[in-house]
PDB file of N, CA, C and O in Angstrom:
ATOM      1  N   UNK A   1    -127.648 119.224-113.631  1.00  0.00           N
ATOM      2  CA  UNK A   1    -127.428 118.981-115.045  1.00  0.00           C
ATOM      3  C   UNK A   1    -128.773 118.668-115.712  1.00  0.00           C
ATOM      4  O   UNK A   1    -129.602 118.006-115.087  1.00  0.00           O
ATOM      5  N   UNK A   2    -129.060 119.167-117.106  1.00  0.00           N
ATOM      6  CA  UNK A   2    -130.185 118.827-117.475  1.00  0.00           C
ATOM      7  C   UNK A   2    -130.615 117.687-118.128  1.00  0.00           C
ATOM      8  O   UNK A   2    -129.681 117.019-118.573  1.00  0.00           O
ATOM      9  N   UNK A   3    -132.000 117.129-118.385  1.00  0.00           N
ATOM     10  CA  UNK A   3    -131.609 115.520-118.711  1.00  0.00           C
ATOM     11  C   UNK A   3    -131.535 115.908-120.275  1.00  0.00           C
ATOM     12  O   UNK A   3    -131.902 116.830-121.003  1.00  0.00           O
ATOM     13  N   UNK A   4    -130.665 114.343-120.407  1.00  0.00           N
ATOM     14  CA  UNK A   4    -130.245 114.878-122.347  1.00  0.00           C
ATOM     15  C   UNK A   4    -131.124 113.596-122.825  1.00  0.00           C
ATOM     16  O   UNK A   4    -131.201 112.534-122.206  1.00  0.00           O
ATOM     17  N   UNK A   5    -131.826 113.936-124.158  1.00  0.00           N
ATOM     18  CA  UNK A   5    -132.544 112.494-124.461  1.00  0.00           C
ATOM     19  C   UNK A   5    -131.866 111.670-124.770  1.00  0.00           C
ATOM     20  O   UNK A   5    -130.821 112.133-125.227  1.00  0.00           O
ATOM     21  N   UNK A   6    -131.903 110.393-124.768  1.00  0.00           N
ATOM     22  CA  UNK A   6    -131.089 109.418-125.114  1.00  0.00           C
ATOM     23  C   UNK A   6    -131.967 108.648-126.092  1.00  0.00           C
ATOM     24  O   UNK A   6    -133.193 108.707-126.193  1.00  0.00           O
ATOM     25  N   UNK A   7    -130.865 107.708-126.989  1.00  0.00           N
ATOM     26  CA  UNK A   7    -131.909 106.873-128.003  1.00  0.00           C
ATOM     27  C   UNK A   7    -131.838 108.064-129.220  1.00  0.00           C
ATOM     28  O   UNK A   7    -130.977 108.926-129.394  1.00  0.00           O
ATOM     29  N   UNK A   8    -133.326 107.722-130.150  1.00  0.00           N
ATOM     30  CA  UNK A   8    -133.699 108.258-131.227  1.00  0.00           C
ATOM     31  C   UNK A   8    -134.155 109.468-130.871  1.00  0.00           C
ATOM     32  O   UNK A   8    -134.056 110.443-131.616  1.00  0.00           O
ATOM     33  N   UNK A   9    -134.719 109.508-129.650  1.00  0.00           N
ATOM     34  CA  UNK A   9    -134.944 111.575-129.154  1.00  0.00           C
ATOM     35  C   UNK A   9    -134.022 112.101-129.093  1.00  0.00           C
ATOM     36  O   UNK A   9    -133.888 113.303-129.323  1.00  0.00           O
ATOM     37  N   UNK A  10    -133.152 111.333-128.766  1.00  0.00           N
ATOM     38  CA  UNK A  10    -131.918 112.520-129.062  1.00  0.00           C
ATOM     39  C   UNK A  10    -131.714 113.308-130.503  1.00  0.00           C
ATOM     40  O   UNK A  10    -131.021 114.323-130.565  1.00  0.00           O
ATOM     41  N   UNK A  11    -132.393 112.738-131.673  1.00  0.00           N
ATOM     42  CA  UNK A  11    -132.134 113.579-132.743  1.00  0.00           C
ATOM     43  C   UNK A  11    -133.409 114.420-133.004  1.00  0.00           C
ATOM     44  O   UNK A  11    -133.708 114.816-134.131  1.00  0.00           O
ATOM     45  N   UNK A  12    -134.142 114.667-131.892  1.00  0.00           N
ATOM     46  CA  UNK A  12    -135.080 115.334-132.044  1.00  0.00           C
ATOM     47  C   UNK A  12    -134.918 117.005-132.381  1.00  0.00           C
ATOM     48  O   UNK A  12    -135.524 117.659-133.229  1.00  0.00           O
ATOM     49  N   UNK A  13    -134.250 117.293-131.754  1.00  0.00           N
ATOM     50  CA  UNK A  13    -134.116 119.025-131.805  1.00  0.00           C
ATOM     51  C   UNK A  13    -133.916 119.445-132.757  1.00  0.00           C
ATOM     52  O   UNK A  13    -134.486 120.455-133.170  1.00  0.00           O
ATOM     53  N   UNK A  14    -132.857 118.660-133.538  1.00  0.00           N
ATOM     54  CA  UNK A  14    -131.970 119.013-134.936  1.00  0.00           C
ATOM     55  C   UNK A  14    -132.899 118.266-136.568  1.00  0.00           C
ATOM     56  O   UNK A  14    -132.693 118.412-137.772  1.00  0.00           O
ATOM     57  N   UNK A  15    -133.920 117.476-135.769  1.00  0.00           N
ATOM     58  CA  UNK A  15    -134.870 117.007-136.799  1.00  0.00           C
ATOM     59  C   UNK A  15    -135.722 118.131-137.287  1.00  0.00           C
ATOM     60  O   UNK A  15    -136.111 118.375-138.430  1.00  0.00           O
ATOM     61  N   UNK A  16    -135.968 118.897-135.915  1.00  0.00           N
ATOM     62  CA  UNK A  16    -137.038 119.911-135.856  1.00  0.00           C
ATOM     63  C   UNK A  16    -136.333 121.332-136.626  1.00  0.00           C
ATOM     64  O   UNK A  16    -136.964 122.037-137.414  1.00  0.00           O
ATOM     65  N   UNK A  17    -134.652 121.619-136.146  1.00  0.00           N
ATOM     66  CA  UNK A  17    -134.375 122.607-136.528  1.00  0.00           C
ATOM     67  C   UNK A  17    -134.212 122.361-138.310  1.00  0.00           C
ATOM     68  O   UNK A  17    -134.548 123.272-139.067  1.00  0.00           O
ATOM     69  N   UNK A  18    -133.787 121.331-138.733  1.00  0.00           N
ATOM     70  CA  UNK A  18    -133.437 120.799-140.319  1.00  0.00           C
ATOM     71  C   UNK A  18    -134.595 121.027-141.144  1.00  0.00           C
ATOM     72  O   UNK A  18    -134.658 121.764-142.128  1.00  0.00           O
ATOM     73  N   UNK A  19    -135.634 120.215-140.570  1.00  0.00           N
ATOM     74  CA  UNK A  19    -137.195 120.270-140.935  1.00  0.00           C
ATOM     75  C   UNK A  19    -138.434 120.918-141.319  1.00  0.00           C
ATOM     76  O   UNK A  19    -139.322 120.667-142.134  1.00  0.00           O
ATOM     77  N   UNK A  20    -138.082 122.342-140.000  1.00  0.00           N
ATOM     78  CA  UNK A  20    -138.748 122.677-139.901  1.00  0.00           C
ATOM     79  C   UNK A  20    -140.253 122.395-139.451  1.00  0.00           C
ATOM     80  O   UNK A  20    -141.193 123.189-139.459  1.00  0.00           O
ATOM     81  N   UNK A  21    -140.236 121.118-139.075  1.00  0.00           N
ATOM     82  CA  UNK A  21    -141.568 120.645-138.421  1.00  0.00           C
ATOM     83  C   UNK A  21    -141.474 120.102-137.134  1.00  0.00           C
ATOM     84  O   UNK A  21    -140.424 119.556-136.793  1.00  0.00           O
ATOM     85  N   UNK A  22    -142.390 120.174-136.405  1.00  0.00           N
ATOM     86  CA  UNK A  22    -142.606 119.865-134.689  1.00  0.00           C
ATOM     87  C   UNK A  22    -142.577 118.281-135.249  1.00  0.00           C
ATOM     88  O   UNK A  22    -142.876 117.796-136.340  1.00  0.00           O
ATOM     89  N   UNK A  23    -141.923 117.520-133.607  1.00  0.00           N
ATOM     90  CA  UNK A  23    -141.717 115.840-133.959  1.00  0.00           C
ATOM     91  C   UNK A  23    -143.719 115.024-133.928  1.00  0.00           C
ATOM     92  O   UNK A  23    -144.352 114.090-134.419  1.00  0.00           O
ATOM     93  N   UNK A  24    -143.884 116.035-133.126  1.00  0.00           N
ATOM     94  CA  UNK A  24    -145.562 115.531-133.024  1.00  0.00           C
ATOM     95  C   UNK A  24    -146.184 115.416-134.641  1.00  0.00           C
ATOM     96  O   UNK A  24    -147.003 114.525-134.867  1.00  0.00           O
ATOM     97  N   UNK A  25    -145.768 116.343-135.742  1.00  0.00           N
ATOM     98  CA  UNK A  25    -146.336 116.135-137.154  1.00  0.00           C
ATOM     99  C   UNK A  25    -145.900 114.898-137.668  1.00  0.00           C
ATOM    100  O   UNK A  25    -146.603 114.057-138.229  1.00  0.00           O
ATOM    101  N   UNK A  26    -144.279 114.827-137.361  1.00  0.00           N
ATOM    102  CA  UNK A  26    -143.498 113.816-138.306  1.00  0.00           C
ATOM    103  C   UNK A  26    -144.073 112.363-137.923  1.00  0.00           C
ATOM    104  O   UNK A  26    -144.232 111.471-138.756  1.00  0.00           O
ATOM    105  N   UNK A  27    -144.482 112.194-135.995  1.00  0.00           N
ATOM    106  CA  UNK A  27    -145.393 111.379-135.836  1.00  0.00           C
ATOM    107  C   UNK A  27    -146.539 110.847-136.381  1.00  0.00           C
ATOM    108  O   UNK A  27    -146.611 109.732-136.899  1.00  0.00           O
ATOM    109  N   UNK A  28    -147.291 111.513-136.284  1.00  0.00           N
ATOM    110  CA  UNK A  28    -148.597 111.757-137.147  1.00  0.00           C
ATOM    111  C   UNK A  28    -148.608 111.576-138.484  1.00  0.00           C
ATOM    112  O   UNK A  28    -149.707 111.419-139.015  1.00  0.00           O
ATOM    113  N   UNK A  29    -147.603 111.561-139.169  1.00  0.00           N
ATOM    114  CA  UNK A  29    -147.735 111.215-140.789  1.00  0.00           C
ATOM    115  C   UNK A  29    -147.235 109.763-140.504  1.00  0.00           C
ATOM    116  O   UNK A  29    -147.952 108.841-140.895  1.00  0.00           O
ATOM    117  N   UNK A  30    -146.011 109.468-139.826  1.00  0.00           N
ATOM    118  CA  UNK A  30    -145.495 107.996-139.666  1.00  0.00           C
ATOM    119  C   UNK A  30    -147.071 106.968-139.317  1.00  0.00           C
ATOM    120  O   UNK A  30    -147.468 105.965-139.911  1.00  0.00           O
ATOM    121  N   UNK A  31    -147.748 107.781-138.018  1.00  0.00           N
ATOM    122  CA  UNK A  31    -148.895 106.640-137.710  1.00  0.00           C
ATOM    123  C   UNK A  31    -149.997 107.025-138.531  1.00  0.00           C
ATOM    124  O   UNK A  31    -151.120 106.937-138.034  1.00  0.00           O
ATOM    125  N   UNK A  32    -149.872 107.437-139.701  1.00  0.00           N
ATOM    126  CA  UNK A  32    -151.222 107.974-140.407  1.00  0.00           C
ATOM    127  C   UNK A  32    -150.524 107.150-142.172  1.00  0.00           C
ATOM    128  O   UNK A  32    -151.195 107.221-143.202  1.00  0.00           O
ATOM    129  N   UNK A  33    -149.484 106.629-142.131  1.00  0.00           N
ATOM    130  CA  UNK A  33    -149.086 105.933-143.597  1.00  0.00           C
ATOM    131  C   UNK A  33    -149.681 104.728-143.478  1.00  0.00           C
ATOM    132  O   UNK A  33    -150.020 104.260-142.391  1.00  0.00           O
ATOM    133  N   UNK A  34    -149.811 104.270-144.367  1.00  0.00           N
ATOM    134  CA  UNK A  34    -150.556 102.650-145.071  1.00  0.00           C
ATOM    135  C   UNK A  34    -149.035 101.662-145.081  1.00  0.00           C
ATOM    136  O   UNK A  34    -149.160 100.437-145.115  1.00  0.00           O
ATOM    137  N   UNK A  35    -147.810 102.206-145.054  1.00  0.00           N
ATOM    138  CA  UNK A  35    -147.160 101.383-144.749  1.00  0.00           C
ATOM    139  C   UNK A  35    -146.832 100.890-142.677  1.00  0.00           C
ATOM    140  O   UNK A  35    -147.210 101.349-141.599  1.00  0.00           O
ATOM    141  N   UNK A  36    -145.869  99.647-143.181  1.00  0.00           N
ATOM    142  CA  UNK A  36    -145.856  98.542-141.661  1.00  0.00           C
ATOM    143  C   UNK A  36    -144.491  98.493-141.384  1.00  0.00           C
ATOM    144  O   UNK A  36    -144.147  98.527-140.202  1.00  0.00           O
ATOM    145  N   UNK A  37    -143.687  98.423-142.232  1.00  0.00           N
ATOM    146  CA  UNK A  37    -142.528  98.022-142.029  1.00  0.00           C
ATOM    147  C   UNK A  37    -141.387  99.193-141.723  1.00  0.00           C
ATOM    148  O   UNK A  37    -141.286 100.202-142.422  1.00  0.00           O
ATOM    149  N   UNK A  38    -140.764  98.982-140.875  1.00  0.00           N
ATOM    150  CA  UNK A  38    -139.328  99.689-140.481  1.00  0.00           C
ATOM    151  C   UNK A  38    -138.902 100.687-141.358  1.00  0.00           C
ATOM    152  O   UNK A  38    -139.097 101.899-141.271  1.00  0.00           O
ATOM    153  N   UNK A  39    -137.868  99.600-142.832  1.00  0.00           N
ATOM    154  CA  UNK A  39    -137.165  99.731-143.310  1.00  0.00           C
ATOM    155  C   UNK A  39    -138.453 100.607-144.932  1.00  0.00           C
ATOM    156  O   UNK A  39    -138.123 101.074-146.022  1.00  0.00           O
ATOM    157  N   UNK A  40    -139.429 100.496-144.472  1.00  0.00           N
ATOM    158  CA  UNK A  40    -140.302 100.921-145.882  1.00  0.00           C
ATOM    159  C   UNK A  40    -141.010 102.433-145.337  1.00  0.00           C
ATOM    160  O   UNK A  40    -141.323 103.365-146.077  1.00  0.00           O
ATOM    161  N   UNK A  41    -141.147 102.390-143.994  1.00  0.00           N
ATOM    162  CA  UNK A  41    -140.948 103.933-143.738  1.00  0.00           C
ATOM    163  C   UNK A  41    -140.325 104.558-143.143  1.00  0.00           C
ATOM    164  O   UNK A  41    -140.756 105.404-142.361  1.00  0.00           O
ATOM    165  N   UNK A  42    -138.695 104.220-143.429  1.00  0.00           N
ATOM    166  CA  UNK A  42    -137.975 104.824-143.533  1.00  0.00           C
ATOM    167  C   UNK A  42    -137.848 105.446-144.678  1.00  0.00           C
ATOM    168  O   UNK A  42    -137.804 106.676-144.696  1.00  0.00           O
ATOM    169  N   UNK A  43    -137.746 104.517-146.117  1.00  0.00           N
ATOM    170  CA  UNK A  43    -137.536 104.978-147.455  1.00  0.00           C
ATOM    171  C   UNK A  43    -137.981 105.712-147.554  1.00  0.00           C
ATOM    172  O   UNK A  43    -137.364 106.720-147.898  1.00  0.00           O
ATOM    173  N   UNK A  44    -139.856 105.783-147.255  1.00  0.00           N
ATOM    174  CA  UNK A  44    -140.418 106.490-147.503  1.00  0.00           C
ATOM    175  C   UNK A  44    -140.444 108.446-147.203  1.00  0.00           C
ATOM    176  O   UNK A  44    -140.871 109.284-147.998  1.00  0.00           O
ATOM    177  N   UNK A  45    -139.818 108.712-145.765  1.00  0.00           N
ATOM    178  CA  UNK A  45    -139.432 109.481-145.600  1.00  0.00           C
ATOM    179  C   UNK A  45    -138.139 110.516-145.900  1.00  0.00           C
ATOM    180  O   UNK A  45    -137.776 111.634-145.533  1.00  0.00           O
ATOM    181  N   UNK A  46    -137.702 109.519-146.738  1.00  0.00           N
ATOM    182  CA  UNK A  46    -136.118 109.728-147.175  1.00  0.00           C
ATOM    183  C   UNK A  46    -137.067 110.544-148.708  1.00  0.00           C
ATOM    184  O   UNK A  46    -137.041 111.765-148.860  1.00  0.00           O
ATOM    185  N   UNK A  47    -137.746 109.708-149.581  1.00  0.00           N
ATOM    186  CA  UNK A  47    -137.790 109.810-150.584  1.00  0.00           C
ATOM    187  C   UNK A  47    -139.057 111.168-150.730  1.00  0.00           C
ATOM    188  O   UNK A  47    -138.983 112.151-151.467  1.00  0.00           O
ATOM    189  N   UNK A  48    -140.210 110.793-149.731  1.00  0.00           N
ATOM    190  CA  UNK A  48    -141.229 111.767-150.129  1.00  0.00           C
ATOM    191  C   UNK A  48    -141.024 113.546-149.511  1.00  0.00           C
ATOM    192  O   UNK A  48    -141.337 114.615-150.036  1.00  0.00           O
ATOM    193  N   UNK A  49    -140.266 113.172-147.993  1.00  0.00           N
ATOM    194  CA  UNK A  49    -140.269 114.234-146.970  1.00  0.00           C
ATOM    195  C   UNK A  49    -138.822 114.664-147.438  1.00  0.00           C
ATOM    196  O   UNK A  49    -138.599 115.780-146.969  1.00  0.00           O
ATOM    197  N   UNK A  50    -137.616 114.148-148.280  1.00  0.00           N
ATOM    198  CA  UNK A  50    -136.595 114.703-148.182  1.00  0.00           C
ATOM    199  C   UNK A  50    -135.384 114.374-146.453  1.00  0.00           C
ATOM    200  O   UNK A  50    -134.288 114.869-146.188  1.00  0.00           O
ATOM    201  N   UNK A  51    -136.184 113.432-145.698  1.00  0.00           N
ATOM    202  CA  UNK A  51    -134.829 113.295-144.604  1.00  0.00           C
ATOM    203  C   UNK A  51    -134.057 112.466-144.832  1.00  0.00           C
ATOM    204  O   UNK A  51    -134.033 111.662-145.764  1.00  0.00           O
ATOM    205  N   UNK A  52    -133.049 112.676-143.593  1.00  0.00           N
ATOM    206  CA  UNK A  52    -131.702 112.089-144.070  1.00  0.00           C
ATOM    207  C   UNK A  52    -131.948 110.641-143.322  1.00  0.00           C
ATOM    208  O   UNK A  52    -132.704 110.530-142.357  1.00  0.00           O
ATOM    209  N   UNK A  53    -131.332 109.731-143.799  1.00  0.00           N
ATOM    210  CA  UNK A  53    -131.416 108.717-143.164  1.00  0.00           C
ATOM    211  C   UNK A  53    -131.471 108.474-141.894  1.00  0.00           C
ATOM    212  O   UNK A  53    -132.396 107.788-141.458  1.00  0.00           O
ATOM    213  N   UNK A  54    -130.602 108.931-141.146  1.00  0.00           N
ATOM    214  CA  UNK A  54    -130.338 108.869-139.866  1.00  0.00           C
ATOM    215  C   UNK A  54    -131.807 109.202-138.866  1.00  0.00           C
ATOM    216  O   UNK A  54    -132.364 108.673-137.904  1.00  0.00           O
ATOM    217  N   UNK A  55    -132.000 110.290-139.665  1.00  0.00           N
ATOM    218  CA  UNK A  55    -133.200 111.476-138.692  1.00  0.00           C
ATOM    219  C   UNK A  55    -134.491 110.162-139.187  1.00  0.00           C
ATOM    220  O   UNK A  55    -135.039 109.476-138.324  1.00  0.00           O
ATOM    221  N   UNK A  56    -134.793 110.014-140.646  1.00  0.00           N
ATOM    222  CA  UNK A  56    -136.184 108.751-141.007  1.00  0.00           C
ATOM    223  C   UNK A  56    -135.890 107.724-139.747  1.00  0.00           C
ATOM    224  O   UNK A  56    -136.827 107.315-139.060  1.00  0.00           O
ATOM    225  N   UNK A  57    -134.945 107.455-139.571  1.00  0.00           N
ATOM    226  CA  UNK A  57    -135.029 105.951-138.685  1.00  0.00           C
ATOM    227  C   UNK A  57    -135.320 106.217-137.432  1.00  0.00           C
ATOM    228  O   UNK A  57    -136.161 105.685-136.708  1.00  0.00           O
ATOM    229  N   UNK A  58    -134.429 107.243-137.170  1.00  0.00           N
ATOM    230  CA  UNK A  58    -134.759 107.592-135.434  1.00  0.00           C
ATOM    231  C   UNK A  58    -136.310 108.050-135.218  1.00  0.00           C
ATOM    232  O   UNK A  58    -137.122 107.730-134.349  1.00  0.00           O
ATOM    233  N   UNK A  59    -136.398 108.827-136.222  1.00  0.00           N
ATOM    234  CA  UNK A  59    -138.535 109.351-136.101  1.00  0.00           C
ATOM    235  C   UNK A  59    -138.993 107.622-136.030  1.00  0.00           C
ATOM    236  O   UNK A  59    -139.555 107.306-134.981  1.00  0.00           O
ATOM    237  N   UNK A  60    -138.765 106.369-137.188  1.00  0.00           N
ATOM    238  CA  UNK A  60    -139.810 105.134-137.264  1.00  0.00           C
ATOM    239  C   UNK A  60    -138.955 104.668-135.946  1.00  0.00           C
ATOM    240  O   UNK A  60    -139.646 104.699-134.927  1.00  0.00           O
ATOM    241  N   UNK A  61    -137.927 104.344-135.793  1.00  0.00           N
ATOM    242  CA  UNK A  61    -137.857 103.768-134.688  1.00  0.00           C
ATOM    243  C   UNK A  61    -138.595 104.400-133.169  1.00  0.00           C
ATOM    244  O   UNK A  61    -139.352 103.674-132.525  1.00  0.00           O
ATOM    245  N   UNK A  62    -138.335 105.531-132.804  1.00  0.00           N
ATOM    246  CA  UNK A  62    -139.454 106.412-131.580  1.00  0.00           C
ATOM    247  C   UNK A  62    -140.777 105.539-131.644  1.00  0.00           C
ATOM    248  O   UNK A  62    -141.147 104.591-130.951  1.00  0.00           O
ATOM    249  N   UNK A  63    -141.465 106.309-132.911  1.00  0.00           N
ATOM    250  CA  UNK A  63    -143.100 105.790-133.021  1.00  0.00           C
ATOM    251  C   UNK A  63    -143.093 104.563-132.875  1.00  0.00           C
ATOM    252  O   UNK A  63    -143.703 104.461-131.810  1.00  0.00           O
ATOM    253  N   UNK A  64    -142.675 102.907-133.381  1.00  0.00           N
ATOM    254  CA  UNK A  64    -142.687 102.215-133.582  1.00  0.00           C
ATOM    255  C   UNK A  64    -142.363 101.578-132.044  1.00  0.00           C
ATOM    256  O   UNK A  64    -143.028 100.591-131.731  1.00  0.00           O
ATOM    257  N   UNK A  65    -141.635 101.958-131.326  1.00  0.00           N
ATOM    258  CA  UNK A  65    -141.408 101.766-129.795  1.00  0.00           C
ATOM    259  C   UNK A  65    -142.367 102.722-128.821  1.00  0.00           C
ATOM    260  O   UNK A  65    -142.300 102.418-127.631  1.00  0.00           O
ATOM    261  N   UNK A  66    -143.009 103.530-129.063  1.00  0.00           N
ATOM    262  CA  UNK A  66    -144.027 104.067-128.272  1.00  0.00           C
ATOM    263  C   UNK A  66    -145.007 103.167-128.631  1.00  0.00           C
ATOM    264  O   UNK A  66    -145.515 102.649-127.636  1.00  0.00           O
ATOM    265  N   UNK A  67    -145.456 102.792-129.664  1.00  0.00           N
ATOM    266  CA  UNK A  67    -146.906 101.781-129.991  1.00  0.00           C
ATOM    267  C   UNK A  67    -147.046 100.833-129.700  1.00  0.00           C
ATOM    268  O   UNK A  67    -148.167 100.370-129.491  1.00  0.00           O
ATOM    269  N   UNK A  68    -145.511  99.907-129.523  1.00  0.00           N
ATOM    270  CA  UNK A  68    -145.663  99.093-129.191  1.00  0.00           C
ATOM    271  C   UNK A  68    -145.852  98.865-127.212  1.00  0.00           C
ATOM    272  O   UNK A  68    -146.502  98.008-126.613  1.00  0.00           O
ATOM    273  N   UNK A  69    -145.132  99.826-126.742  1.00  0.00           N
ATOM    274  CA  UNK A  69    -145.545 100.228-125.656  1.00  0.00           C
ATOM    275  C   UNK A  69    -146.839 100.502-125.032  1.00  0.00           C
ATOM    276  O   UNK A  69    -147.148 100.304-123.857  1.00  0.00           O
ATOM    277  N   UNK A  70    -147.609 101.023-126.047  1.00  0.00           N
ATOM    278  CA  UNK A  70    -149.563 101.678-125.675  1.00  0.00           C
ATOM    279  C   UNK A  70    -148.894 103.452-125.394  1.00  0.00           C
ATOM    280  O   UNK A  70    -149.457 104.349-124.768  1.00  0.00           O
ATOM    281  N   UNK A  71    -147.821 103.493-125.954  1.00  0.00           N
ATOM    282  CA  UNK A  71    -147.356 104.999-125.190  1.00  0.00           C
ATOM    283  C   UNK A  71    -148.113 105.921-125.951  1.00  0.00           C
ATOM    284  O   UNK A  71    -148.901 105.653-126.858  1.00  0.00           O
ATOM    285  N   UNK A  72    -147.755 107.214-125.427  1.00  0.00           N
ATOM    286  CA  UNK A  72    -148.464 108.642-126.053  1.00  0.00           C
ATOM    287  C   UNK A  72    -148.813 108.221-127.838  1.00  0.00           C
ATOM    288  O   UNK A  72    -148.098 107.560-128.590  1.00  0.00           O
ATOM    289  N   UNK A  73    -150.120 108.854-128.129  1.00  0.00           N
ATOM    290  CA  UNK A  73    -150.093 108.858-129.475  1.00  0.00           C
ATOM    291  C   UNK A  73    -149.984 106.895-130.223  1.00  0.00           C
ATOM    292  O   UNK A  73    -149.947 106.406-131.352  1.00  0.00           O
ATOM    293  N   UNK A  74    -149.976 106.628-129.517  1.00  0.00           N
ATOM    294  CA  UNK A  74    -150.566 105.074-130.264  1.00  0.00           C
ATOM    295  C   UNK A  74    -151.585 105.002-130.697  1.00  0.00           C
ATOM    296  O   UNK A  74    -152.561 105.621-130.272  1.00  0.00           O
ATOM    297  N   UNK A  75    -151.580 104.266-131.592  1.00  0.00           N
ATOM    298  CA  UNK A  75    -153.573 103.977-132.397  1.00  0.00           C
ATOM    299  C   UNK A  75    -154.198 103.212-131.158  1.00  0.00           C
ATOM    300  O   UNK A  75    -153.374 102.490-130.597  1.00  0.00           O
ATOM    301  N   UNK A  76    -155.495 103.206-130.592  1.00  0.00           N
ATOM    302  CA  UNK A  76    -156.415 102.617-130.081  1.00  0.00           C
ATOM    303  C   UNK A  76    -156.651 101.145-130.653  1.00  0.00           C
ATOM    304  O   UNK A  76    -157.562 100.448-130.208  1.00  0.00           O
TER     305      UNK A  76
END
């Protein structure tokens, strides 16, 4: 059986197919904003990028748990 992502990767595929953008960009703008907070880039993605709620949170929540980790793609 193949592994299925679990968590906020799991809405990865359908972020990408909705989007049209690879999750590595949507990353990269999340760790490249001047905002800190959760719930403020989330809005932000709702309001500037057009996503749906669900998909903004699962992208800040991912990044926000890889960084805090030291995982892939964290700031130095």
């Amino acid at each position: 059986m193949a592994n299925t992502a679990k968590g906020p990767a799991s809405y990865f595929p359908s972020i990408e197919r909705t989007y049209g953008r690879p999750i590595a960009e949507w990353q990269a703008l999340i760790r490249a904003s001047p905002l800190t907070r959760h719930g403020e880039l989330v809005s932000w993605l709702k309001q500037e990028h057009g996503l749906g709620h669900g998909h903004a949170n699962a992208l800040v929540a991912h990044v926000r748990a890889e960084d805090a980790a030291g995982g892939a793609g964290a700031p130095a």
